[in-house]
KOLKOLNU-508471 format. One line per field, with one value per residue (C-alpha): x, z, y. Coordinates in nm, 4 decimals. Layout:
KOLKOLNU-508471
X <- (X/...)
Z <- (Z/...)
Y <- (Y/...)
end
This chain:
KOLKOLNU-508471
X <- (7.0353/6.7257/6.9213/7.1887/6.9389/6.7887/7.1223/7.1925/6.8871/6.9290/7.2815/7.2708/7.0428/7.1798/7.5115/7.3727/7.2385/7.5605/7.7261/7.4715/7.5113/7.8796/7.7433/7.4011/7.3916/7.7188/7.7289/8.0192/7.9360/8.1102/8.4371/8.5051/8.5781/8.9215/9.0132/9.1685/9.3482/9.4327/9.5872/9.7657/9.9334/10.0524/10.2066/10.4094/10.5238/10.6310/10.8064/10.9563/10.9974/11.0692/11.2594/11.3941/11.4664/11.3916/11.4558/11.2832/11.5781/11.4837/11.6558/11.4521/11.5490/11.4337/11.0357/10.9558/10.8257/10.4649/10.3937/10.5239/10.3677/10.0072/10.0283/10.0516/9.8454/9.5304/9.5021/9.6057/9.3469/9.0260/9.1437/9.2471/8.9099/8.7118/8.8297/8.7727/8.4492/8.3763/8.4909/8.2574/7.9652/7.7463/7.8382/7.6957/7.3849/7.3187/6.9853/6.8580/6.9608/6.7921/6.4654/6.4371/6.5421/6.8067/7.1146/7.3605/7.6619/7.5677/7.6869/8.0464/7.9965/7.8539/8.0890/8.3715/8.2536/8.1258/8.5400/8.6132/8.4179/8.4846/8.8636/8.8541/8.7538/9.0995/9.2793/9.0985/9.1969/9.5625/9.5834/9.3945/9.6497/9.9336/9.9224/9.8595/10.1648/10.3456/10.2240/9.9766/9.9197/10.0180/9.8217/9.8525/9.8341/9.4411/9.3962/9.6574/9.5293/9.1573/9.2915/9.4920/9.1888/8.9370/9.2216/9.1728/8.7775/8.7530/9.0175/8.8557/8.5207/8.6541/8.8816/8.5414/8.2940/8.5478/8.6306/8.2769/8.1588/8.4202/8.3958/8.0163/8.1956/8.5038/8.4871/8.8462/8.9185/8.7837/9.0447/9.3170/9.2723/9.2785/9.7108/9.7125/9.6631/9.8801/10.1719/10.1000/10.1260/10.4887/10.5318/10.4222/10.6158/10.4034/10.6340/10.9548/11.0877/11.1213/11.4992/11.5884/11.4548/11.7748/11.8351/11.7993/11.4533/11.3137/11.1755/11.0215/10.8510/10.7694/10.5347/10.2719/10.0432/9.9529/10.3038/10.3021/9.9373/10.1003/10.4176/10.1451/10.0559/10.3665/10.5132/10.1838/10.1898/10.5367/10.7681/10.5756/10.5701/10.3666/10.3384/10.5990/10.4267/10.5318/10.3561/10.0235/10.0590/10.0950/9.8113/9.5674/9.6212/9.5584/9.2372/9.0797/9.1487/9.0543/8.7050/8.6273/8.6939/8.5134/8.2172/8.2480/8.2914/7.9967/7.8047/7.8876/7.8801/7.5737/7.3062/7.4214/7.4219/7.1010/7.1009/7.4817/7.4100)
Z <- (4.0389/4.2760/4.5395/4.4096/4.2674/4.6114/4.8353/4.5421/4.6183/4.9732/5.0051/4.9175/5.1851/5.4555/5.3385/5.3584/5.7126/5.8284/5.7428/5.9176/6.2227/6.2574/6.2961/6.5018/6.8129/6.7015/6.6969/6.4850/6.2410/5.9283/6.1255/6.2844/6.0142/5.9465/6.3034/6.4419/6.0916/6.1501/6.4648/6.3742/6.0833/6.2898/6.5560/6.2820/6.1326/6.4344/6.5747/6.1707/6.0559/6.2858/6.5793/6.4192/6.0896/5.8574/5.4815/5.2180/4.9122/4.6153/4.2162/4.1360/4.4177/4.8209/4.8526/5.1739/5.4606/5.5074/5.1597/5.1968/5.4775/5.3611/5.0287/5.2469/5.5809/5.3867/5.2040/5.5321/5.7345/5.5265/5.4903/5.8470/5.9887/5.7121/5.8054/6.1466/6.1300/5.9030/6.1265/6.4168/6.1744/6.2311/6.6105/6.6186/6.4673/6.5800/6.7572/6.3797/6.2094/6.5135/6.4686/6.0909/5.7829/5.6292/5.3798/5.6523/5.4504/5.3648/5.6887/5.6758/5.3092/5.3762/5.6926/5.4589/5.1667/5.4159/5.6123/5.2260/5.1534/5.5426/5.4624/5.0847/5.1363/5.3168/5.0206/4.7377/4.8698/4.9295/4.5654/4.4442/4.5732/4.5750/4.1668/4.1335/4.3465/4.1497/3.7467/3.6593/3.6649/3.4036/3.1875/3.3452/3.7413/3.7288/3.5767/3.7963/4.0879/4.0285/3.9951/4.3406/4.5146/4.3393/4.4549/4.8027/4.8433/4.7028/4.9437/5.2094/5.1920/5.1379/5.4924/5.6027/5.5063/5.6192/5.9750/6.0287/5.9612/6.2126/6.4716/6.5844/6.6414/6.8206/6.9911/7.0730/6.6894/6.7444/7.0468/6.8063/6.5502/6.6652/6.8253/6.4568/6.2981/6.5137/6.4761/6.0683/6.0593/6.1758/5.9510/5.6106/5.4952/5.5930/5.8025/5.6162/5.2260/5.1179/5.0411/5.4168/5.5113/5.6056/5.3786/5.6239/5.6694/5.3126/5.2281/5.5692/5.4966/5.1708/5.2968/5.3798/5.1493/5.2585/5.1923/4.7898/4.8282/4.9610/4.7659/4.4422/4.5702/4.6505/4.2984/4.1285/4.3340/4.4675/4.1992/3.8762/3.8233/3.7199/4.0091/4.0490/3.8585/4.1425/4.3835/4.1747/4.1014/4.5066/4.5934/4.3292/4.3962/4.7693/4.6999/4.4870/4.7533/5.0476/4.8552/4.7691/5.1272/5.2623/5.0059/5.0937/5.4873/5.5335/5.3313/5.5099/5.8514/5.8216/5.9464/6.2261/6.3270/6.4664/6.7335/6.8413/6.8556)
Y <- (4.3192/4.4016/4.4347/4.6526/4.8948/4.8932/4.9632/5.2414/5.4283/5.3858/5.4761/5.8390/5.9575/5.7445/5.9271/6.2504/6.1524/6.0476/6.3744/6.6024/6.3942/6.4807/6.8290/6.8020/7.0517/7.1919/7.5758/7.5558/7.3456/7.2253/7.4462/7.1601/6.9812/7.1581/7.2136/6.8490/6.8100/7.1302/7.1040/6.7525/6.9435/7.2408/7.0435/6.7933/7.1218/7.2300/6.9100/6.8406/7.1408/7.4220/7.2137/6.9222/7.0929/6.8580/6.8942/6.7209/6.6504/6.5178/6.5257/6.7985/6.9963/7.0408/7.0415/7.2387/7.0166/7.1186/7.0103/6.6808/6.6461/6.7520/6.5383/6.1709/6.3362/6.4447/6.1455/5.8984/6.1142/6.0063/5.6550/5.5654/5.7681/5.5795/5.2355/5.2691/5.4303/5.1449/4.8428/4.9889/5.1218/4.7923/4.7840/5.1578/5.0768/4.7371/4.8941/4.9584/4.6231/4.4422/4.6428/4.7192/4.5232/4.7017/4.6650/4.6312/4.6467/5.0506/5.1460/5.0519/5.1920/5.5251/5.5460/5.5151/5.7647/6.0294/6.0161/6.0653/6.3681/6.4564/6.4788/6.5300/6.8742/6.9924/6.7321/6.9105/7.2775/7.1469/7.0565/7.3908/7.5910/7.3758/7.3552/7.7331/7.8373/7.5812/7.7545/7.4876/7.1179/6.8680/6.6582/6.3079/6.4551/6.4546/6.1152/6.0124/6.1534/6.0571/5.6837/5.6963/5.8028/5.5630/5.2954/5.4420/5.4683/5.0662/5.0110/5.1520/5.0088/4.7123/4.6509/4.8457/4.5994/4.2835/4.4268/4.5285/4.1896/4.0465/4.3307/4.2081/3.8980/3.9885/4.3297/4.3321/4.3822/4.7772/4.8126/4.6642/4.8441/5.1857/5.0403/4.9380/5.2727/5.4486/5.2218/5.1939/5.5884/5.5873/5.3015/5.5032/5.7498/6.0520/6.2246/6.1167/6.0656/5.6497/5.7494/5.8365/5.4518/5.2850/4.9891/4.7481/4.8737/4.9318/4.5997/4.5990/4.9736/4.8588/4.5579/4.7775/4.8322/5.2316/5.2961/5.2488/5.4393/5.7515/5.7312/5.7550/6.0356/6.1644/6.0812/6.2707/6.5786/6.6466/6.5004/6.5387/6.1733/5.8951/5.6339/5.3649/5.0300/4.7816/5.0490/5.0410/4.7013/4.5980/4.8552/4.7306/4.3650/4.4427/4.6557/4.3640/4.1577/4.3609/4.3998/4.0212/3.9439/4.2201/4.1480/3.7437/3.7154/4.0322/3.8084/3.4909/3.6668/3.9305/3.6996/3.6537/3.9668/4.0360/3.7533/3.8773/4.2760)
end
């Protein structure tokens, strides 16, 4: 219970100090902040939307392409930058944990909250004007959507705090997973509706976890819908899990990491 109190009054300011840093000697500030998202989202547009053409259909009618897109990108942006942030967090700051005693395990924690706030800015904006051009939000969208993203911070720290612990240990896991994220981006549907997955390919799509994350979202925001229970059901199971494994193996593996860094 010490200890908790401790890495709870700890964990705010080291937050707060990982934000600033994003900024320090920029001119531009917290601009940068919108402008690779930005740029990410104008290109898809372009590729999707403009060249390719491609049309969102759906039983409640077409939903245009940019808004698809932004309801799985925003979201997929904070968790993929949180995670690996996370995984190399300890790596990063291995000159501190060597010098000073220090709750290691807030740095894959903050790293993951501050890529939340980082990204949930853009997310939060999305929504605000997303729901006003649509006449208003129902009831069960904000409980909904609060629960999603609670599903996606726990998620987050917890593959944060589990690859950190392993990263010290095998550098190549840093390397890995940055092929990882780009192949699991193509393999969530971000850029293209669950129904236009051949059948063949479904069950395949399905197996990742991100995919029934983002089709909660989808399912909140685009369709007016609570989330499919199989979807919440796989991404909760895999959260709890992702977080006793990342709480047990940092435990196991943290003191250790001294001697390695």
């Amino acid at each position: 219970m010490t200890r908790l109190k401790k890495v709870y009054k700890l964990l705010p300011p080291l937050l707060m100090r990982d934000i600033k840093e994003r900024y320090a000697g920029s001119v531009m500030g917290v601009f940068w902040t919108f402008m690779q998202p930005l740029l990410f989202i104008l290109l898809y547009w372009l590729v999707f939307s403009q060249i390719i053409k491609m049309r969102i259909h759906t039983d409640t009618g077409e939903i245009p392409f940019l808004v698809f897109l932004l309801s799985g990108l925003l979201p997929w942006f904070a968790l993929s930058e949180g995670i690996l942030r996370g995984a190399s967090s300890i790596v990063d700051k291995g000159y501190i944990i060597k010098k000073v005693f220090y709750p290691s395990e807030l740095f894959p924690i903050s790293a993951a909250i501050s890529s939340f706030i980082h990204h949930g800015i853009g997310f939060f904006v999305f929504l605000l004007i997303f729901f006003i051009s649509k006449g208003g939000i129902l009831p069960f969208q904000i409980p909904a959507l609060v629960f999603l993203l609670l599903l996606q911070i726990m998620l987050t720290i917890g593959l944060s705090l589990l690859l950190a612990a392993i990263s010290v240990y095998l550098r190549d896991v840093l390397q890995l997973l940055g092929i990882a994220f780009q192949a699991l981006f193509y393999l969530t549907t971000i850029l293209y509706p669950i129904t236009s997955v051949p059948k063949s390919l479904t069950r395949f799509i399905d197996l990742n976890p991100f995919t029934s994350l983002i089709e909660g979202y989808h399912n909140v925001i685009l369709y007016g819908k609570y989330p499919e229970i199989g979807n919440i059901l796989y991404i909760s199971a895999t959260t709890v899990i992702a977080m006793l494994s990342g709480v047990f193996i940092f435990r196991k593996l943290k003191k250790g990491f001294a001697d390695v860094l």
